[in-house]
Rosetta silent file (secondary structure, phi, psi, omega in degrees, C-alpha in Angstrom):
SEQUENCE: XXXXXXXXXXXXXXXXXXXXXXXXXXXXXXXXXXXXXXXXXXXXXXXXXXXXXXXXXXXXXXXXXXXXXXXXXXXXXXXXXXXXXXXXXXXXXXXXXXXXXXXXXXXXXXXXXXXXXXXXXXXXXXXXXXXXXXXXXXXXXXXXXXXXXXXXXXXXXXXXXXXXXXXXXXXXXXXXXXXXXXXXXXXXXXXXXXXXXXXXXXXXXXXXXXXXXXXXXXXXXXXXXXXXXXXXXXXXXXXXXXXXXXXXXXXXXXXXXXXXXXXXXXXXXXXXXXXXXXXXXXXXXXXXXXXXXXXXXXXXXXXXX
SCORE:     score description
SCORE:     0.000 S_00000001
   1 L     0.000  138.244 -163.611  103.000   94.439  114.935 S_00000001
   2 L  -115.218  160.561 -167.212  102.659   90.553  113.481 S_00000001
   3 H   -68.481  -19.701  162.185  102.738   89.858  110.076 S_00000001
   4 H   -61.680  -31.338 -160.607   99.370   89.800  109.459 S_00000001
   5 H   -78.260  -42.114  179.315   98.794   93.037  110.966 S_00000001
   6 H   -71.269  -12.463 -176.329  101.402   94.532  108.176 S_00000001
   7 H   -91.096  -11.714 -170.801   99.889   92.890  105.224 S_00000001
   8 H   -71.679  -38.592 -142.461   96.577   94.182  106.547 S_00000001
   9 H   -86.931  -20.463  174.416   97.846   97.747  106.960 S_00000001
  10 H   -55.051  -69.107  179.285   99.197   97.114  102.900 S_00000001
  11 H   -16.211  -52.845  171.332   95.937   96.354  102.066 S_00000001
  12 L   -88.547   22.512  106.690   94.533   99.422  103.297 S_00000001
  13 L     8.081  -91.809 -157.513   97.282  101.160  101.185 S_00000001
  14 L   -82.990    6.826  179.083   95.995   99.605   98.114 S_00000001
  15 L   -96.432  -13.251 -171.084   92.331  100.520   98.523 S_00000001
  16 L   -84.074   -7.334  158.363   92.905  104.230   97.969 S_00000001
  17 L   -60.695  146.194 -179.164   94.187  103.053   94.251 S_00000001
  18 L   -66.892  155.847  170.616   91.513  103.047   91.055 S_00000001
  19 L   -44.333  -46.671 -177.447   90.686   99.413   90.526 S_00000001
  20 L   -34.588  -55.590 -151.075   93.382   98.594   87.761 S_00000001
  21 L  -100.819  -42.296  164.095   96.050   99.482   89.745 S_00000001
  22 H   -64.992  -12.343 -173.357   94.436   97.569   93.315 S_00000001
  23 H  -105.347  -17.463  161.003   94.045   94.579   91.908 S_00000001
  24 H   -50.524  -62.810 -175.417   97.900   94.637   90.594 S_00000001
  25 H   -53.229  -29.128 -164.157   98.909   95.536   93.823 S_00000001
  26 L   -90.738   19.118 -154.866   96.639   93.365   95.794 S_00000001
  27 L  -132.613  -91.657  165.143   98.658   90.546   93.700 S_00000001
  28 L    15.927  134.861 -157.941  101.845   90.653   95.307 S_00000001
  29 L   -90.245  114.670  164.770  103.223   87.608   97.024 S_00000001
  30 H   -12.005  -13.076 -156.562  102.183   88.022  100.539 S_00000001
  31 H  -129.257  -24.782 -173.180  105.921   88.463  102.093 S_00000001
  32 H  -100.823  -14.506  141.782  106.773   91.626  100.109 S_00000001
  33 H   -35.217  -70.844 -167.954  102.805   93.079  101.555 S_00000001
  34 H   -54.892  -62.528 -175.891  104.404   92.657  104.984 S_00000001
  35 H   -75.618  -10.397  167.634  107.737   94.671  103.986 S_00000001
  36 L   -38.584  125.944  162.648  106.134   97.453  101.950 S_00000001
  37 L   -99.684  -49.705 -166.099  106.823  100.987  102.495 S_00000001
  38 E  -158.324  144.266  176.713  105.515  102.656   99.911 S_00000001
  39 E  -113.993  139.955  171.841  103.552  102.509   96.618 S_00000001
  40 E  -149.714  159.225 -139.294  104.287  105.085   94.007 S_00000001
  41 L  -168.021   98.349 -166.542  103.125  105.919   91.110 S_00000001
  42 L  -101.377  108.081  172.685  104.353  107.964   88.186 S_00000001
  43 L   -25.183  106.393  167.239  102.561  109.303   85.031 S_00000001
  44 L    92.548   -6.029  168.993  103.347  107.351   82.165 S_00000001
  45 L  -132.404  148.629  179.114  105.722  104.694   84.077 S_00000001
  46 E   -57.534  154.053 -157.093  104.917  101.750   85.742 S_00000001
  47 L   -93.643  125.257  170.108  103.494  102.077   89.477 S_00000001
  48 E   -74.220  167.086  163.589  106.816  100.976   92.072 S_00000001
  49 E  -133.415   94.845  176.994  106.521   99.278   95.540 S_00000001
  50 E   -64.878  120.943  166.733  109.225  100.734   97.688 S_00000001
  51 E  -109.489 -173.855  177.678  110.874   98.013  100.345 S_00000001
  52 L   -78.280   -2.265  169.376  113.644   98.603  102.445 S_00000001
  53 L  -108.361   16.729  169.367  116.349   97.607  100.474 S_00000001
  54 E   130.625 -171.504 -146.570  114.798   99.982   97.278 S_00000001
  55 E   -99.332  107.287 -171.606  112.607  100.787   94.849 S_00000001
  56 E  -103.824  132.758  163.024  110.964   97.068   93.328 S_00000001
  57 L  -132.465   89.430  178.173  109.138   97.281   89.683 S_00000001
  58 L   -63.614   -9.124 -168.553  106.817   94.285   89.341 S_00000001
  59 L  -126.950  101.638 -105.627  105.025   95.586   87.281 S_00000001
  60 L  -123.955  -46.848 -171.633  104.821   96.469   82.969 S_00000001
  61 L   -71.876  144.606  147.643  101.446   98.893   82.768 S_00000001
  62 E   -42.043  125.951  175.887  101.534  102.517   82.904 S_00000001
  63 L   -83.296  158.259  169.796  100.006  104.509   85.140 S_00000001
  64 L  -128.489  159.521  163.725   98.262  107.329   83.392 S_00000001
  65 H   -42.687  -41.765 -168.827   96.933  110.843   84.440 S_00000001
  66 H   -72.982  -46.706  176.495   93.595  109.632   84.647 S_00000001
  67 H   -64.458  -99.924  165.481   94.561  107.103   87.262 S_00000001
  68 H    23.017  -58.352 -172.124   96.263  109.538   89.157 S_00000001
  69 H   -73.622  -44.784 -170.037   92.655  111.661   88.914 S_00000001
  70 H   -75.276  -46.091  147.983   91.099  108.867   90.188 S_00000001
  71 H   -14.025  -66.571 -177.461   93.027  108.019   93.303 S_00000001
  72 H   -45.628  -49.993 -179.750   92.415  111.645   94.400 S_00000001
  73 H   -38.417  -47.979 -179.814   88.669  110.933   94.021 S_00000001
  74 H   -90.078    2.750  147.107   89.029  108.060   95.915 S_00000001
  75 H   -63.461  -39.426  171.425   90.799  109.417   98.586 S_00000001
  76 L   -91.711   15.240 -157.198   88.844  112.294   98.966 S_00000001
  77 L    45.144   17.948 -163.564   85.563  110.606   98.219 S_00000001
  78 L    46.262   77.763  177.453   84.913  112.577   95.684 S_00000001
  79 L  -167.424   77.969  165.624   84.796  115.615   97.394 S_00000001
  80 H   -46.206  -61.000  172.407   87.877  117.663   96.587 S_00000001
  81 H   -31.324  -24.821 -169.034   86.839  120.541   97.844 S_00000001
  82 H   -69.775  -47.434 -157.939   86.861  119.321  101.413 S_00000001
  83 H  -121.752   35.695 -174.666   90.382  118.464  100.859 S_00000001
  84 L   -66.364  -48.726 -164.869   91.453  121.997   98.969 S_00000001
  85 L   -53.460  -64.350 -163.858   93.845  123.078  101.867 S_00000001
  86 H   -62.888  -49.575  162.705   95.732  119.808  101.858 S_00000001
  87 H   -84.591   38.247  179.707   96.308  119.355   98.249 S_00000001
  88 H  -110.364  -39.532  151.548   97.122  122.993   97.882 S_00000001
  89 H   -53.352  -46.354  170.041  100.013  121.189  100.219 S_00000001
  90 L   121.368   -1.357  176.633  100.928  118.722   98.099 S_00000001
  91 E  -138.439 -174.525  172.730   99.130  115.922  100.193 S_00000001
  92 E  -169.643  126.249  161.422   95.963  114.468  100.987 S_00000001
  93 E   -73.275  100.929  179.995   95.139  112.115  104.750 S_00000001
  94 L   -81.351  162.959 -179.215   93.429  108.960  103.755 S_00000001
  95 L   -62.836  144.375  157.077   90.647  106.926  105.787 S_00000001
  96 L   102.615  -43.135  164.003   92.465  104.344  107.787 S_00000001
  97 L   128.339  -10.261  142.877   95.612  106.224  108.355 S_00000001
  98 L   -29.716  137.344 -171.469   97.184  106.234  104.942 S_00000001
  99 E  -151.478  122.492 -148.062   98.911  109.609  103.861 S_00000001
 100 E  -104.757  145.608  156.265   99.005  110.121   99.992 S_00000001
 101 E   -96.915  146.510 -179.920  101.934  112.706   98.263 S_00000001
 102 E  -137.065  135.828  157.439  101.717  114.618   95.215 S_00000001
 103 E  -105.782 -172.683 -171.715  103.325  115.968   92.630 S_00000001
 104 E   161.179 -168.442  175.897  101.805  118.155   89.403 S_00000001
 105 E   -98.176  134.879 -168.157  102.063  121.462   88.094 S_00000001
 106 E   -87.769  153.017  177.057  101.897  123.984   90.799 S_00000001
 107 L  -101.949 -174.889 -141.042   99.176  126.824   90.124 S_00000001
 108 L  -179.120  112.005 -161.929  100.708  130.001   91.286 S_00000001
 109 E  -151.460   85.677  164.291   99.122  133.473   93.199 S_00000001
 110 L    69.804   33.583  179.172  101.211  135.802   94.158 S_00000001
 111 L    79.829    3.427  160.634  104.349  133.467   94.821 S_00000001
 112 E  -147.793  162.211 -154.703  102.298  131.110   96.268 S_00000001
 113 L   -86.959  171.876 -148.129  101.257  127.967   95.391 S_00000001
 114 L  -159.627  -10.828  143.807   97.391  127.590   95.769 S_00000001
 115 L  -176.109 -167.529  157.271   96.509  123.733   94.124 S_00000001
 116 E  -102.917  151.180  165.051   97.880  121.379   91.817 S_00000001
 117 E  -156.024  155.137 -152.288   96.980  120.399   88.427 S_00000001
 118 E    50.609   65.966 -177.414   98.371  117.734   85.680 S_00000001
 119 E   -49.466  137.706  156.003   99.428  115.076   88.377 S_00000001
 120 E  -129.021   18.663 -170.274  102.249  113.607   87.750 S_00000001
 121 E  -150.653  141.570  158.035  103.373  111.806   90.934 S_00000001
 122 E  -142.807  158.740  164.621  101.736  110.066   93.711 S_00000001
 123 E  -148.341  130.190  178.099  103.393  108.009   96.501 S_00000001
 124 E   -83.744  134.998  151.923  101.110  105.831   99.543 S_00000001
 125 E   -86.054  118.255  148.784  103.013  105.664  102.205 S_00000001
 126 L   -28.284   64.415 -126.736  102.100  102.596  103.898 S_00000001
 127 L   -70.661   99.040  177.153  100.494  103.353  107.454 S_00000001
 128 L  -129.961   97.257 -174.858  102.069  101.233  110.296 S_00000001
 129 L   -54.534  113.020  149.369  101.526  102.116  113.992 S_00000001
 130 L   -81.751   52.984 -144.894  104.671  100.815  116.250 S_00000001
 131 L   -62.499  129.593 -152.957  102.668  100.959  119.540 S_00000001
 132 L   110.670  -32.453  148.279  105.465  100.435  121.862 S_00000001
 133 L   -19.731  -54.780 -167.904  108.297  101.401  120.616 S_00000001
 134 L  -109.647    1.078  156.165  109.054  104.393  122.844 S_00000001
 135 H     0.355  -82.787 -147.751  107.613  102.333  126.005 S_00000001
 136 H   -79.146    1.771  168.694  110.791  101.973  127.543 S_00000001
 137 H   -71.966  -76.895  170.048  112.235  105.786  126.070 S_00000001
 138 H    80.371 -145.133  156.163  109.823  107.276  128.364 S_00000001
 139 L   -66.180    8.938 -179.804  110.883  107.428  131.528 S_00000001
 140 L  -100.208   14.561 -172.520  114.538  108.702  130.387 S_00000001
 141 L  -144.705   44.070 -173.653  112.732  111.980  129.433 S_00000001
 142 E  -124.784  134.396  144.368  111.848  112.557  132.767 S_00000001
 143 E  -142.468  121.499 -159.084  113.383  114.385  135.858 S_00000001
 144 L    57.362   45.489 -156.415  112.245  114.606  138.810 S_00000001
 145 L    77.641   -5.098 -164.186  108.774  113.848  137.918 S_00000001
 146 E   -97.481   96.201 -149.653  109.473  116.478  135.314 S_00000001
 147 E   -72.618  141.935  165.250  108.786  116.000  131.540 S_00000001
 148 L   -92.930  143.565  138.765  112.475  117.460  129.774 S_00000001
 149 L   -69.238   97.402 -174.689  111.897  119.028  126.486 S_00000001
 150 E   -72.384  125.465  167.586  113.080  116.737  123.648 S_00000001
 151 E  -129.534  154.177 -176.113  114.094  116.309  120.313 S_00000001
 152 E   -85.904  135.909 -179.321  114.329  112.978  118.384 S_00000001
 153 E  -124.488  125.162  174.164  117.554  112.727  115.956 S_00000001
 154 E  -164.040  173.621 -164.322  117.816  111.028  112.646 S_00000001
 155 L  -117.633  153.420 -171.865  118.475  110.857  109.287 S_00000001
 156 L   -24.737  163.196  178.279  115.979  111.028  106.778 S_00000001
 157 L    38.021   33.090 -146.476  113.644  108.288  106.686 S_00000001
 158 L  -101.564  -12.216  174.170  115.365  107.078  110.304 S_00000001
 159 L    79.842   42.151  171.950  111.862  106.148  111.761 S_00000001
 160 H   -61.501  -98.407  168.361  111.996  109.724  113.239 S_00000001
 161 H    -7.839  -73.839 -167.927  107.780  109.930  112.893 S_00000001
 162 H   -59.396  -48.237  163.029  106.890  106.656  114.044 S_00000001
 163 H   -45.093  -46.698 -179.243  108.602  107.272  117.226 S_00000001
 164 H   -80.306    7.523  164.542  107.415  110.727  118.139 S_00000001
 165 H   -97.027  -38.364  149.885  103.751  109.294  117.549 S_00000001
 166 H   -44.731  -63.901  172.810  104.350  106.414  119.815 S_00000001
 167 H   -37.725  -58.629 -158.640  106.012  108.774  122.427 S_00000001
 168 H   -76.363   -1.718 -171.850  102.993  111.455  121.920 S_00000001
 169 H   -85.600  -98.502  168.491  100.672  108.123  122.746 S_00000001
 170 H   -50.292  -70.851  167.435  102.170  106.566  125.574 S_00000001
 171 H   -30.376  -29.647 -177.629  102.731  110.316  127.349 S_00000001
 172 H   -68.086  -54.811 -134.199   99.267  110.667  126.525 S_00000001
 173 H  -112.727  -40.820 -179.939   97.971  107.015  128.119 S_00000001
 174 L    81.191   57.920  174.798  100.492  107.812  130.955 S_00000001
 175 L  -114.530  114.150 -159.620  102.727  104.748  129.820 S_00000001
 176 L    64.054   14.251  157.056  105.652  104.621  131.836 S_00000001
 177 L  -157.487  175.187  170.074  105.190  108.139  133.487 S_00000001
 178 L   -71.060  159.747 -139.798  101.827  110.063  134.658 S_00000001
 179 L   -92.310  146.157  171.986   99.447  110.671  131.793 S_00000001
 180 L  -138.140  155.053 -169.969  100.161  113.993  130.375 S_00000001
 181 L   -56.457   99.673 -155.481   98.167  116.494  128.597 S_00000001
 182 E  -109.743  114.843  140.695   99.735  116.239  124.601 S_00000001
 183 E  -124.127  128.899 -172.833   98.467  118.904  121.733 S_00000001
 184 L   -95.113  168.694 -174.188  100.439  117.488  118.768 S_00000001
 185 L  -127.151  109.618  171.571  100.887  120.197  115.808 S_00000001
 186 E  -106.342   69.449 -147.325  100.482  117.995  112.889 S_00000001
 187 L   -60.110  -23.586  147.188  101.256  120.652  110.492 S_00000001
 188 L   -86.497    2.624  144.681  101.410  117.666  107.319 S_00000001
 189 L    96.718   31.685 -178.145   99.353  115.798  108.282 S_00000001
 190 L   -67.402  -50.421 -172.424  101.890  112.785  108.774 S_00000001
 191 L   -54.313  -83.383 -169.210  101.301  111.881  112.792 S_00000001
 192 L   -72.524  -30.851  175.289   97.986  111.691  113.323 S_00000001
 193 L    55.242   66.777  164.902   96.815  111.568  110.324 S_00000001
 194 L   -14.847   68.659 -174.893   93.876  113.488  110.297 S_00000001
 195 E  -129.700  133.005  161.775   90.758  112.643  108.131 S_00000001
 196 L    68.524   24.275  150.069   87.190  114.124  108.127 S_00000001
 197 L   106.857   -8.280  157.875   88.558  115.782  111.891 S_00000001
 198 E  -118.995  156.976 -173.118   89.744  112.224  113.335 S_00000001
 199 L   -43.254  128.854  166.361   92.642  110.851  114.105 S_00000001
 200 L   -77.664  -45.572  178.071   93.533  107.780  112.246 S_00000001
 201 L  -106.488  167.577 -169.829   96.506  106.246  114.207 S_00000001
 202 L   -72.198  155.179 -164.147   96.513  106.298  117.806 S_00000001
 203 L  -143.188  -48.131 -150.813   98.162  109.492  119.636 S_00000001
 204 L    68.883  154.068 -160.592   95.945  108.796  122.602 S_00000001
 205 L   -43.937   -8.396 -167.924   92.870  110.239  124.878 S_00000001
 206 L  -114.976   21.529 -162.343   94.823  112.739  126.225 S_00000001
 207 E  -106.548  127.524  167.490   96.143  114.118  122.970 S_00000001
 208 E   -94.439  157.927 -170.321   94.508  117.171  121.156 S_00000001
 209 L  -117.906  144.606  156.486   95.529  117.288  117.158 S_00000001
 210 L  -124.911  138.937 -153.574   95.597  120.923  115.651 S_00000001
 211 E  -119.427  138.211  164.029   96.002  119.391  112.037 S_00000001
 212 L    87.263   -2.239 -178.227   97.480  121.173  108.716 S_00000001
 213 L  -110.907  128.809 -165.427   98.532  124.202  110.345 S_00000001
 214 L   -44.287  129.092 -169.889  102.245  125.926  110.163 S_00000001
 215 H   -64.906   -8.546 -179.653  104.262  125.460  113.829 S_00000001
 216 H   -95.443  -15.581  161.256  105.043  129.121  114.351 S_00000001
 217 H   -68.757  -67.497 -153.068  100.854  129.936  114.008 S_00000001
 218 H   -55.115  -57.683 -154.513   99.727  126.659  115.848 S_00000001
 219 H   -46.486  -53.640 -173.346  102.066  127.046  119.107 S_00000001
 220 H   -86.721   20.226  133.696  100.775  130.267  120.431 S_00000001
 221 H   -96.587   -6.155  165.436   97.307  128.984  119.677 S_00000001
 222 H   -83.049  -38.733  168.787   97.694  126.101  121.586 S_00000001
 223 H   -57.242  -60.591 -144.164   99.280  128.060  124.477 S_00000001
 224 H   -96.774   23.707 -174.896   96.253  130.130  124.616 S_00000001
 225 H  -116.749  -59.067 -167.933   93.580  127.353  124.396 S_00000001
 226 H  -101.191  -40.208 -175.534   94.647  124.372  124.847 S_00000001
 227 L    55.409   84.288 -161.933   96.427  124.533  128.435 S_00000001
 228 L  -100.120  172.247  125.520   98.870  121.769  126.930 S_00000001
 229 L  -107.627  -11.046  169.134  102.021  120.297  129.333 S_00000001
 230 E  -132.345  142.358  161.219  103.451  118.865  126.227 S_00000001
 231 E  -120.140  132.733 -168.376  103.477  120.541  122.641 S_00000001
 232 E  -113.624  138.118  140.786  104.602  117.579  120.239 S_00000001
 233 L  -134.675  139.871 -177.702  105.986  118.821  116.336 S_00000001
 234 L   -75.572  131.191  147.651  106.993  116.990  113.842 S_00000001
 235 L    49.010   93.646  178.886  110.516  118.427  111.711 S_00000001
 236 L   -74.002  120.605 -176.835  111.829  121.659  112.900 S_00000001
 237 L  -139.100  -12.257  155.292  112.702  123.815  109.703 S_00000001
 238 L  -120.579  167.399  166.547  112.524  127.593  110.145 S_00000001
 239 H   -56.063  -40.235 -159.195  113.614  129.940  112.163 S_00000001
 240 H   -62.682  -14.762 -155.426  109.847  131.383  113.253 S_00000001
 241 H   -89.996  -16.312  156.855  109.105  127.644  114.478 S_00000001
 242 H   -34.796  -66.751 -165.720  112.177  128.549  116.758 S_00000001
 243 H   -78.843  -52.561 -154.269  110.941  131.749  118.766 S_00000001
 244 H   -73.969  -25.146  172.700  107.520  130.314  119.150 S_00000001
 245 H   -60.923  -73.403 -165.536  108.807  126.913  121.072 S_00000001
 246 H   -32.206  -44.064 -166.107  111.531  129.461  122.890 S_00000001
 247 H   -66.107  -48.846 -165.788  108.129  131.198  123.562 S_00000001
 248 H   -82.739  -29.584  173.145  106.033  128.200  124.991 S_00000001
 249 H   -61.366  -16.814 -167.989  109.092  126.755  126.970 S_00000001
 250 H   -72.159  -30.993 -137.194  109.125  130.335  128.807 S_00000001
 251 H  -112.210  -24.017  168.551  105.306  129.802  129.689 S_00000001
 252 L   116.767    5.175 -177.772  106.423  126.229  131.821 S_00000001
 253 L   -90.984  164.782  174.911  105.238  123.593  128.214 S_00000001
 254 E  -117.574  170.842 -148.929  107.554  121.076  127.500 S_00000001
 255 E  -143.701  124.899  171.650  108.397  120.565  124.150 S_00000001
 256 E  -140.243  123.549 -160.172  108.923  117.108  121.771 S_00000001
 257 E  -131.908 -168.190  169.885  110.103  117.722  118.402 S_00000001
 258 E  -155.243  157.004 -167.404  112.339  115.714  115.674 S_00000001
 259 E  -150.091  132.023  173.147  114.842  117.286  113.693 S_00000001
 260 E   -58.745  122.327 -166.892  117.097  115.869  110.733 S_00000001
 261 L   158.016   89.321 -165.379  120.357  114.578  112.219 S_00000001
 262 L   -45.040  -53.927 -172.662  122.419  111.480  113.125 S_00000001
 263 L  -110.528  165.353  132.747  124.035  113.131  116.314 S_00000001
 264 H   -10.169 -101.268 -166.647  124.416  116.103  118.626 S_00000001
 265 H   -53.129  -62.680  173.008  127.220  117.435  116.836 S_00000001
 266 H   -36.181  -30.714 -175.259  126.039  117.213  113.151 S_00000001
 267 H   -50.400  -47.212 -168.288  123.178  118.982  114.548 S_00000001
 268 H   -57.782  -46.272  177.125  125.481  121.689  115.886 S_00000001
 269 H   -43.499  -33.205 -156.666  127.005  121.827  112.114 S_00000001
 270 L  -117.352  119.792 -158.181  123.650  123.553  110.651 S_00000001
 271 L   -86.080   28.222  136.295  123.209  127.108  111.892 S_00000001
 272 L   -86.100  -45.247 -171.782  119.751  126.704  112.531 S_00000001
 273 L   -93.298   -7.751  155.026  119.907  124.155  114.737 S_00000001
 274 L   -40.668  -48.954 -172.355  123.254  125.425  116.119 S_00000001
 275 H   -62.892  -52.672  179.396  120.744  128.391  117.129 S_00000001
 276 H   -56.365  -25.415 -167.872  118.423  125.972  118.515 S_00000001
 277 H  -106.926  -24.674 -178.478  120.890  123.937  120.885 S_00000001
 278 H   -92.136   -2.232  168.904  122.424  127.324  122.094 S_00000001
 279 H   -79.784  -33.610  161.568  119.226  128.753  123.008 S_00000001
 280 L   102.532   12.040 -167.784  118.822  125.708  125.485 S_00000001
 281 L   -69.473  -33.927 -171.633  115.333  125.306  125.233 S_00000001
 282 L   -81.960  148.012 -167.422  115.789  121.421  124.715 S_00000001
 283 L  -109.216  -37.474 -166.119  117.140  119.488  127.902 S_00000001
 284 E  -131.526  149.673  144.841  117.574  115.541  126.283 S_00000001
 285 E   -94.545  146.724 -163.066  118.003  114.293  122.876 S_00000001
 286 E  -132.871   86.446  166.525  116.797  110.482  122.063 S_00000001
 287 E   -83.105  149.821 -168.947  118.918  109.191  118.788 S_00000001
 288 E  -115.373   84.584 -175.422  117.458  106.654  116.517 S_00000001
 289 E  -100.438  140.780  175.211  119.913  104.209  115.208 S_00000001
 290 E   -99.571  123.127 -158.932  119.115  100.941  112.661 S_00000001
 291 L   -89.272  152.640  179.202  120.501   98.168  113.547 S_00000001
 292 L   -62.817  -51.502 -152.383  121.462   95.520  110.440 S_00000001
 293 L   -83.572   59.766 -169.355  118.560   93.443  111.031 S_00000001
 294 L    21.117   25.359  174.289  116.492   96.519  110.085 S_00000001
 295 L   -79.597  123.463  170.956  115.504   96.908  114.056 S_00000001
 296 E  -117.158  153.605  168.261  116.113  100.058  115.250 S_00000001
 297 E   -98.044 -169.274  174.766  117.276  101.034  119.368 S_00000001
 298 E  -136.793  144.953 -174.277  117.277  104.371  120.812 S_00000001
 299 E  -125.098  113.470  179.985  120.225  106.201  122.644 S_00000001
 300 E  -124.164  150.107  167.771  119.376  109.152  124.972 S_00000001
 301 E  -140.735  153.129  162.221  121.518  112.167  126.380 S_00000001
 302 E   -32.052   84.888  147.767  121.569  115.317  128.395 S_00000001
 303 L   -55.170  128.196 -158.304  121.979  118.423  126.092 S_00000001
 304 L   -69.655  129.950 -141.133  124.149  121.104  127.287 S_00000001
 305 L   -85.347    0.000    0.000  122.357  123.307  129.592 S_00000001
């Protein structure tokens, strides 16, 4: 992606902001557009620009609750309702491939929570596609013609995502192996990024999205539906999301997942995912290390069978 392409993808950021706050943003000196990660925006404090070396405040006005209210509108087009499930999550998929977070006061039914109200947090994440990136991963997650069932390892914010959406692409598009049949489980709606039932960033043609729904529910609806060869999920975190992959590898799917974790062995340290590497369903691991020039490579190995 060229530098135009990232100040572009700011842009489309800074349109789901109320006017006030877009034309502040849309102000910004052209070289810190291109490095943006994220705009956030706090009740009653001035609205941040996250880059990669921290949290930048450029800015002296407040945000208020009302701005806040309005963003949702204009994310959702003023049609909340549409988009009940998703803030009831805590998120909301904007047009263009933007994906907005929220905080507020949780409403509360029976121990669960069921919307928000009195925002008091928002954060854009800037939406930037590396198409390519996992090119040349690939074929290393292959044997014998054989897709291995993967997981990606990194530490928060490690550029975990953007890889397994490239990967889930290129498997799709049959780039560097034959094209294979993907249903991603985009249970936050991070990957694909899901709005008004299509995909915003590219997954590719061969990829089905089941979008907003919990990975121990989606998988055995995708087994019995979908006739997948790959099930893609984004950040393995209970146990139930456990049995049902153990479940779909039994059935002959291959599996690509990401999990918090520089290495193998920290992994091994957390007795969920201890459980997970001694069950064997995963065959390769792909670590994602950043390089000083903010670049990151990838390192892949055999997990022990």
């Amino acid at each position: 992606m060229d530098r135009r392409e990232d100040i572009l993808c700011f842009h489309r950021a800074a349109a789901c902001l109320p006017p006030r706050l877009r034309n502040l943003a849309e102000g910004l000196p052209e070289e810190v557009k291109a490095r943006a990660e994220e705009l956030r925006l706090r009740s009653g404090r001035p609205m941040t620009v996250l880059l990669p070396e921290g949290e930048a405040f450029p800015w002296r006005e407040a945000v208020s609750g009302a701005d806040l209210e309005a963003l949702v509108n204009t994310v959702t087009e003023y049609s909340r309702y549409a988009a009940a499930e998703s803030l009831r999550c805590g998120y909301l998929s904007a047009r263009g491939g933007c994906r907005v977070g929220l905080c507020g006061t949780a409403v509360m039914k029976d121990g669960v929570c069921t919307g928000l109200r009195e925002l008091s947090s928002a954060v854009i994440r800037v939406a930037r596609e590396r198409r390519g990136v996992g090119r040349a991963v690939v074929p290393e997650l292959f044997r014998s013609g054989r897709f291995q069932s993967t997981l990606l390892l990194a530490p928060p914010g490690g550029g975990k995502t953007t890889l397994l959406r490239d990967l889930v692409r290129c498997l799709s598009e049959g780039e560097g192996c034959e094209p294979q049949r993907v249903t991603l489980l985009d249970e936050r709606g991070e990957i694909a990024v899901v709005f008004r039932g299509r995909p915003q960033m590219d997954v590719g043609r061969r990829t089905d999205v089941l979008d907003a729904c919990p990975k121990a529910v989606g998988i055995p609806m995708v087994l019995r539906t979908m006739n997948p060869q790959i099930i893609a999920v984004d950040e393995i975190t209970a146990e139930e999301d456990l049995r049902a992959m153990a479940s779909a590898a039994n059935c002959g799917v291959g599996l690509l997942a990401t999990i918090h974790g520089a290495t193998v062995e920290e992994v091994r340290q957390k007795p969920l995912y201890a459980h997970l590497l001694a069950a064997k369903v995963f065959r390769r691991a792909v670590r994602i290390l950043r390089q000083e020039d903010g670049s990151r490579r990838y390192e892949t190995e055999d997990l022990p069978c």
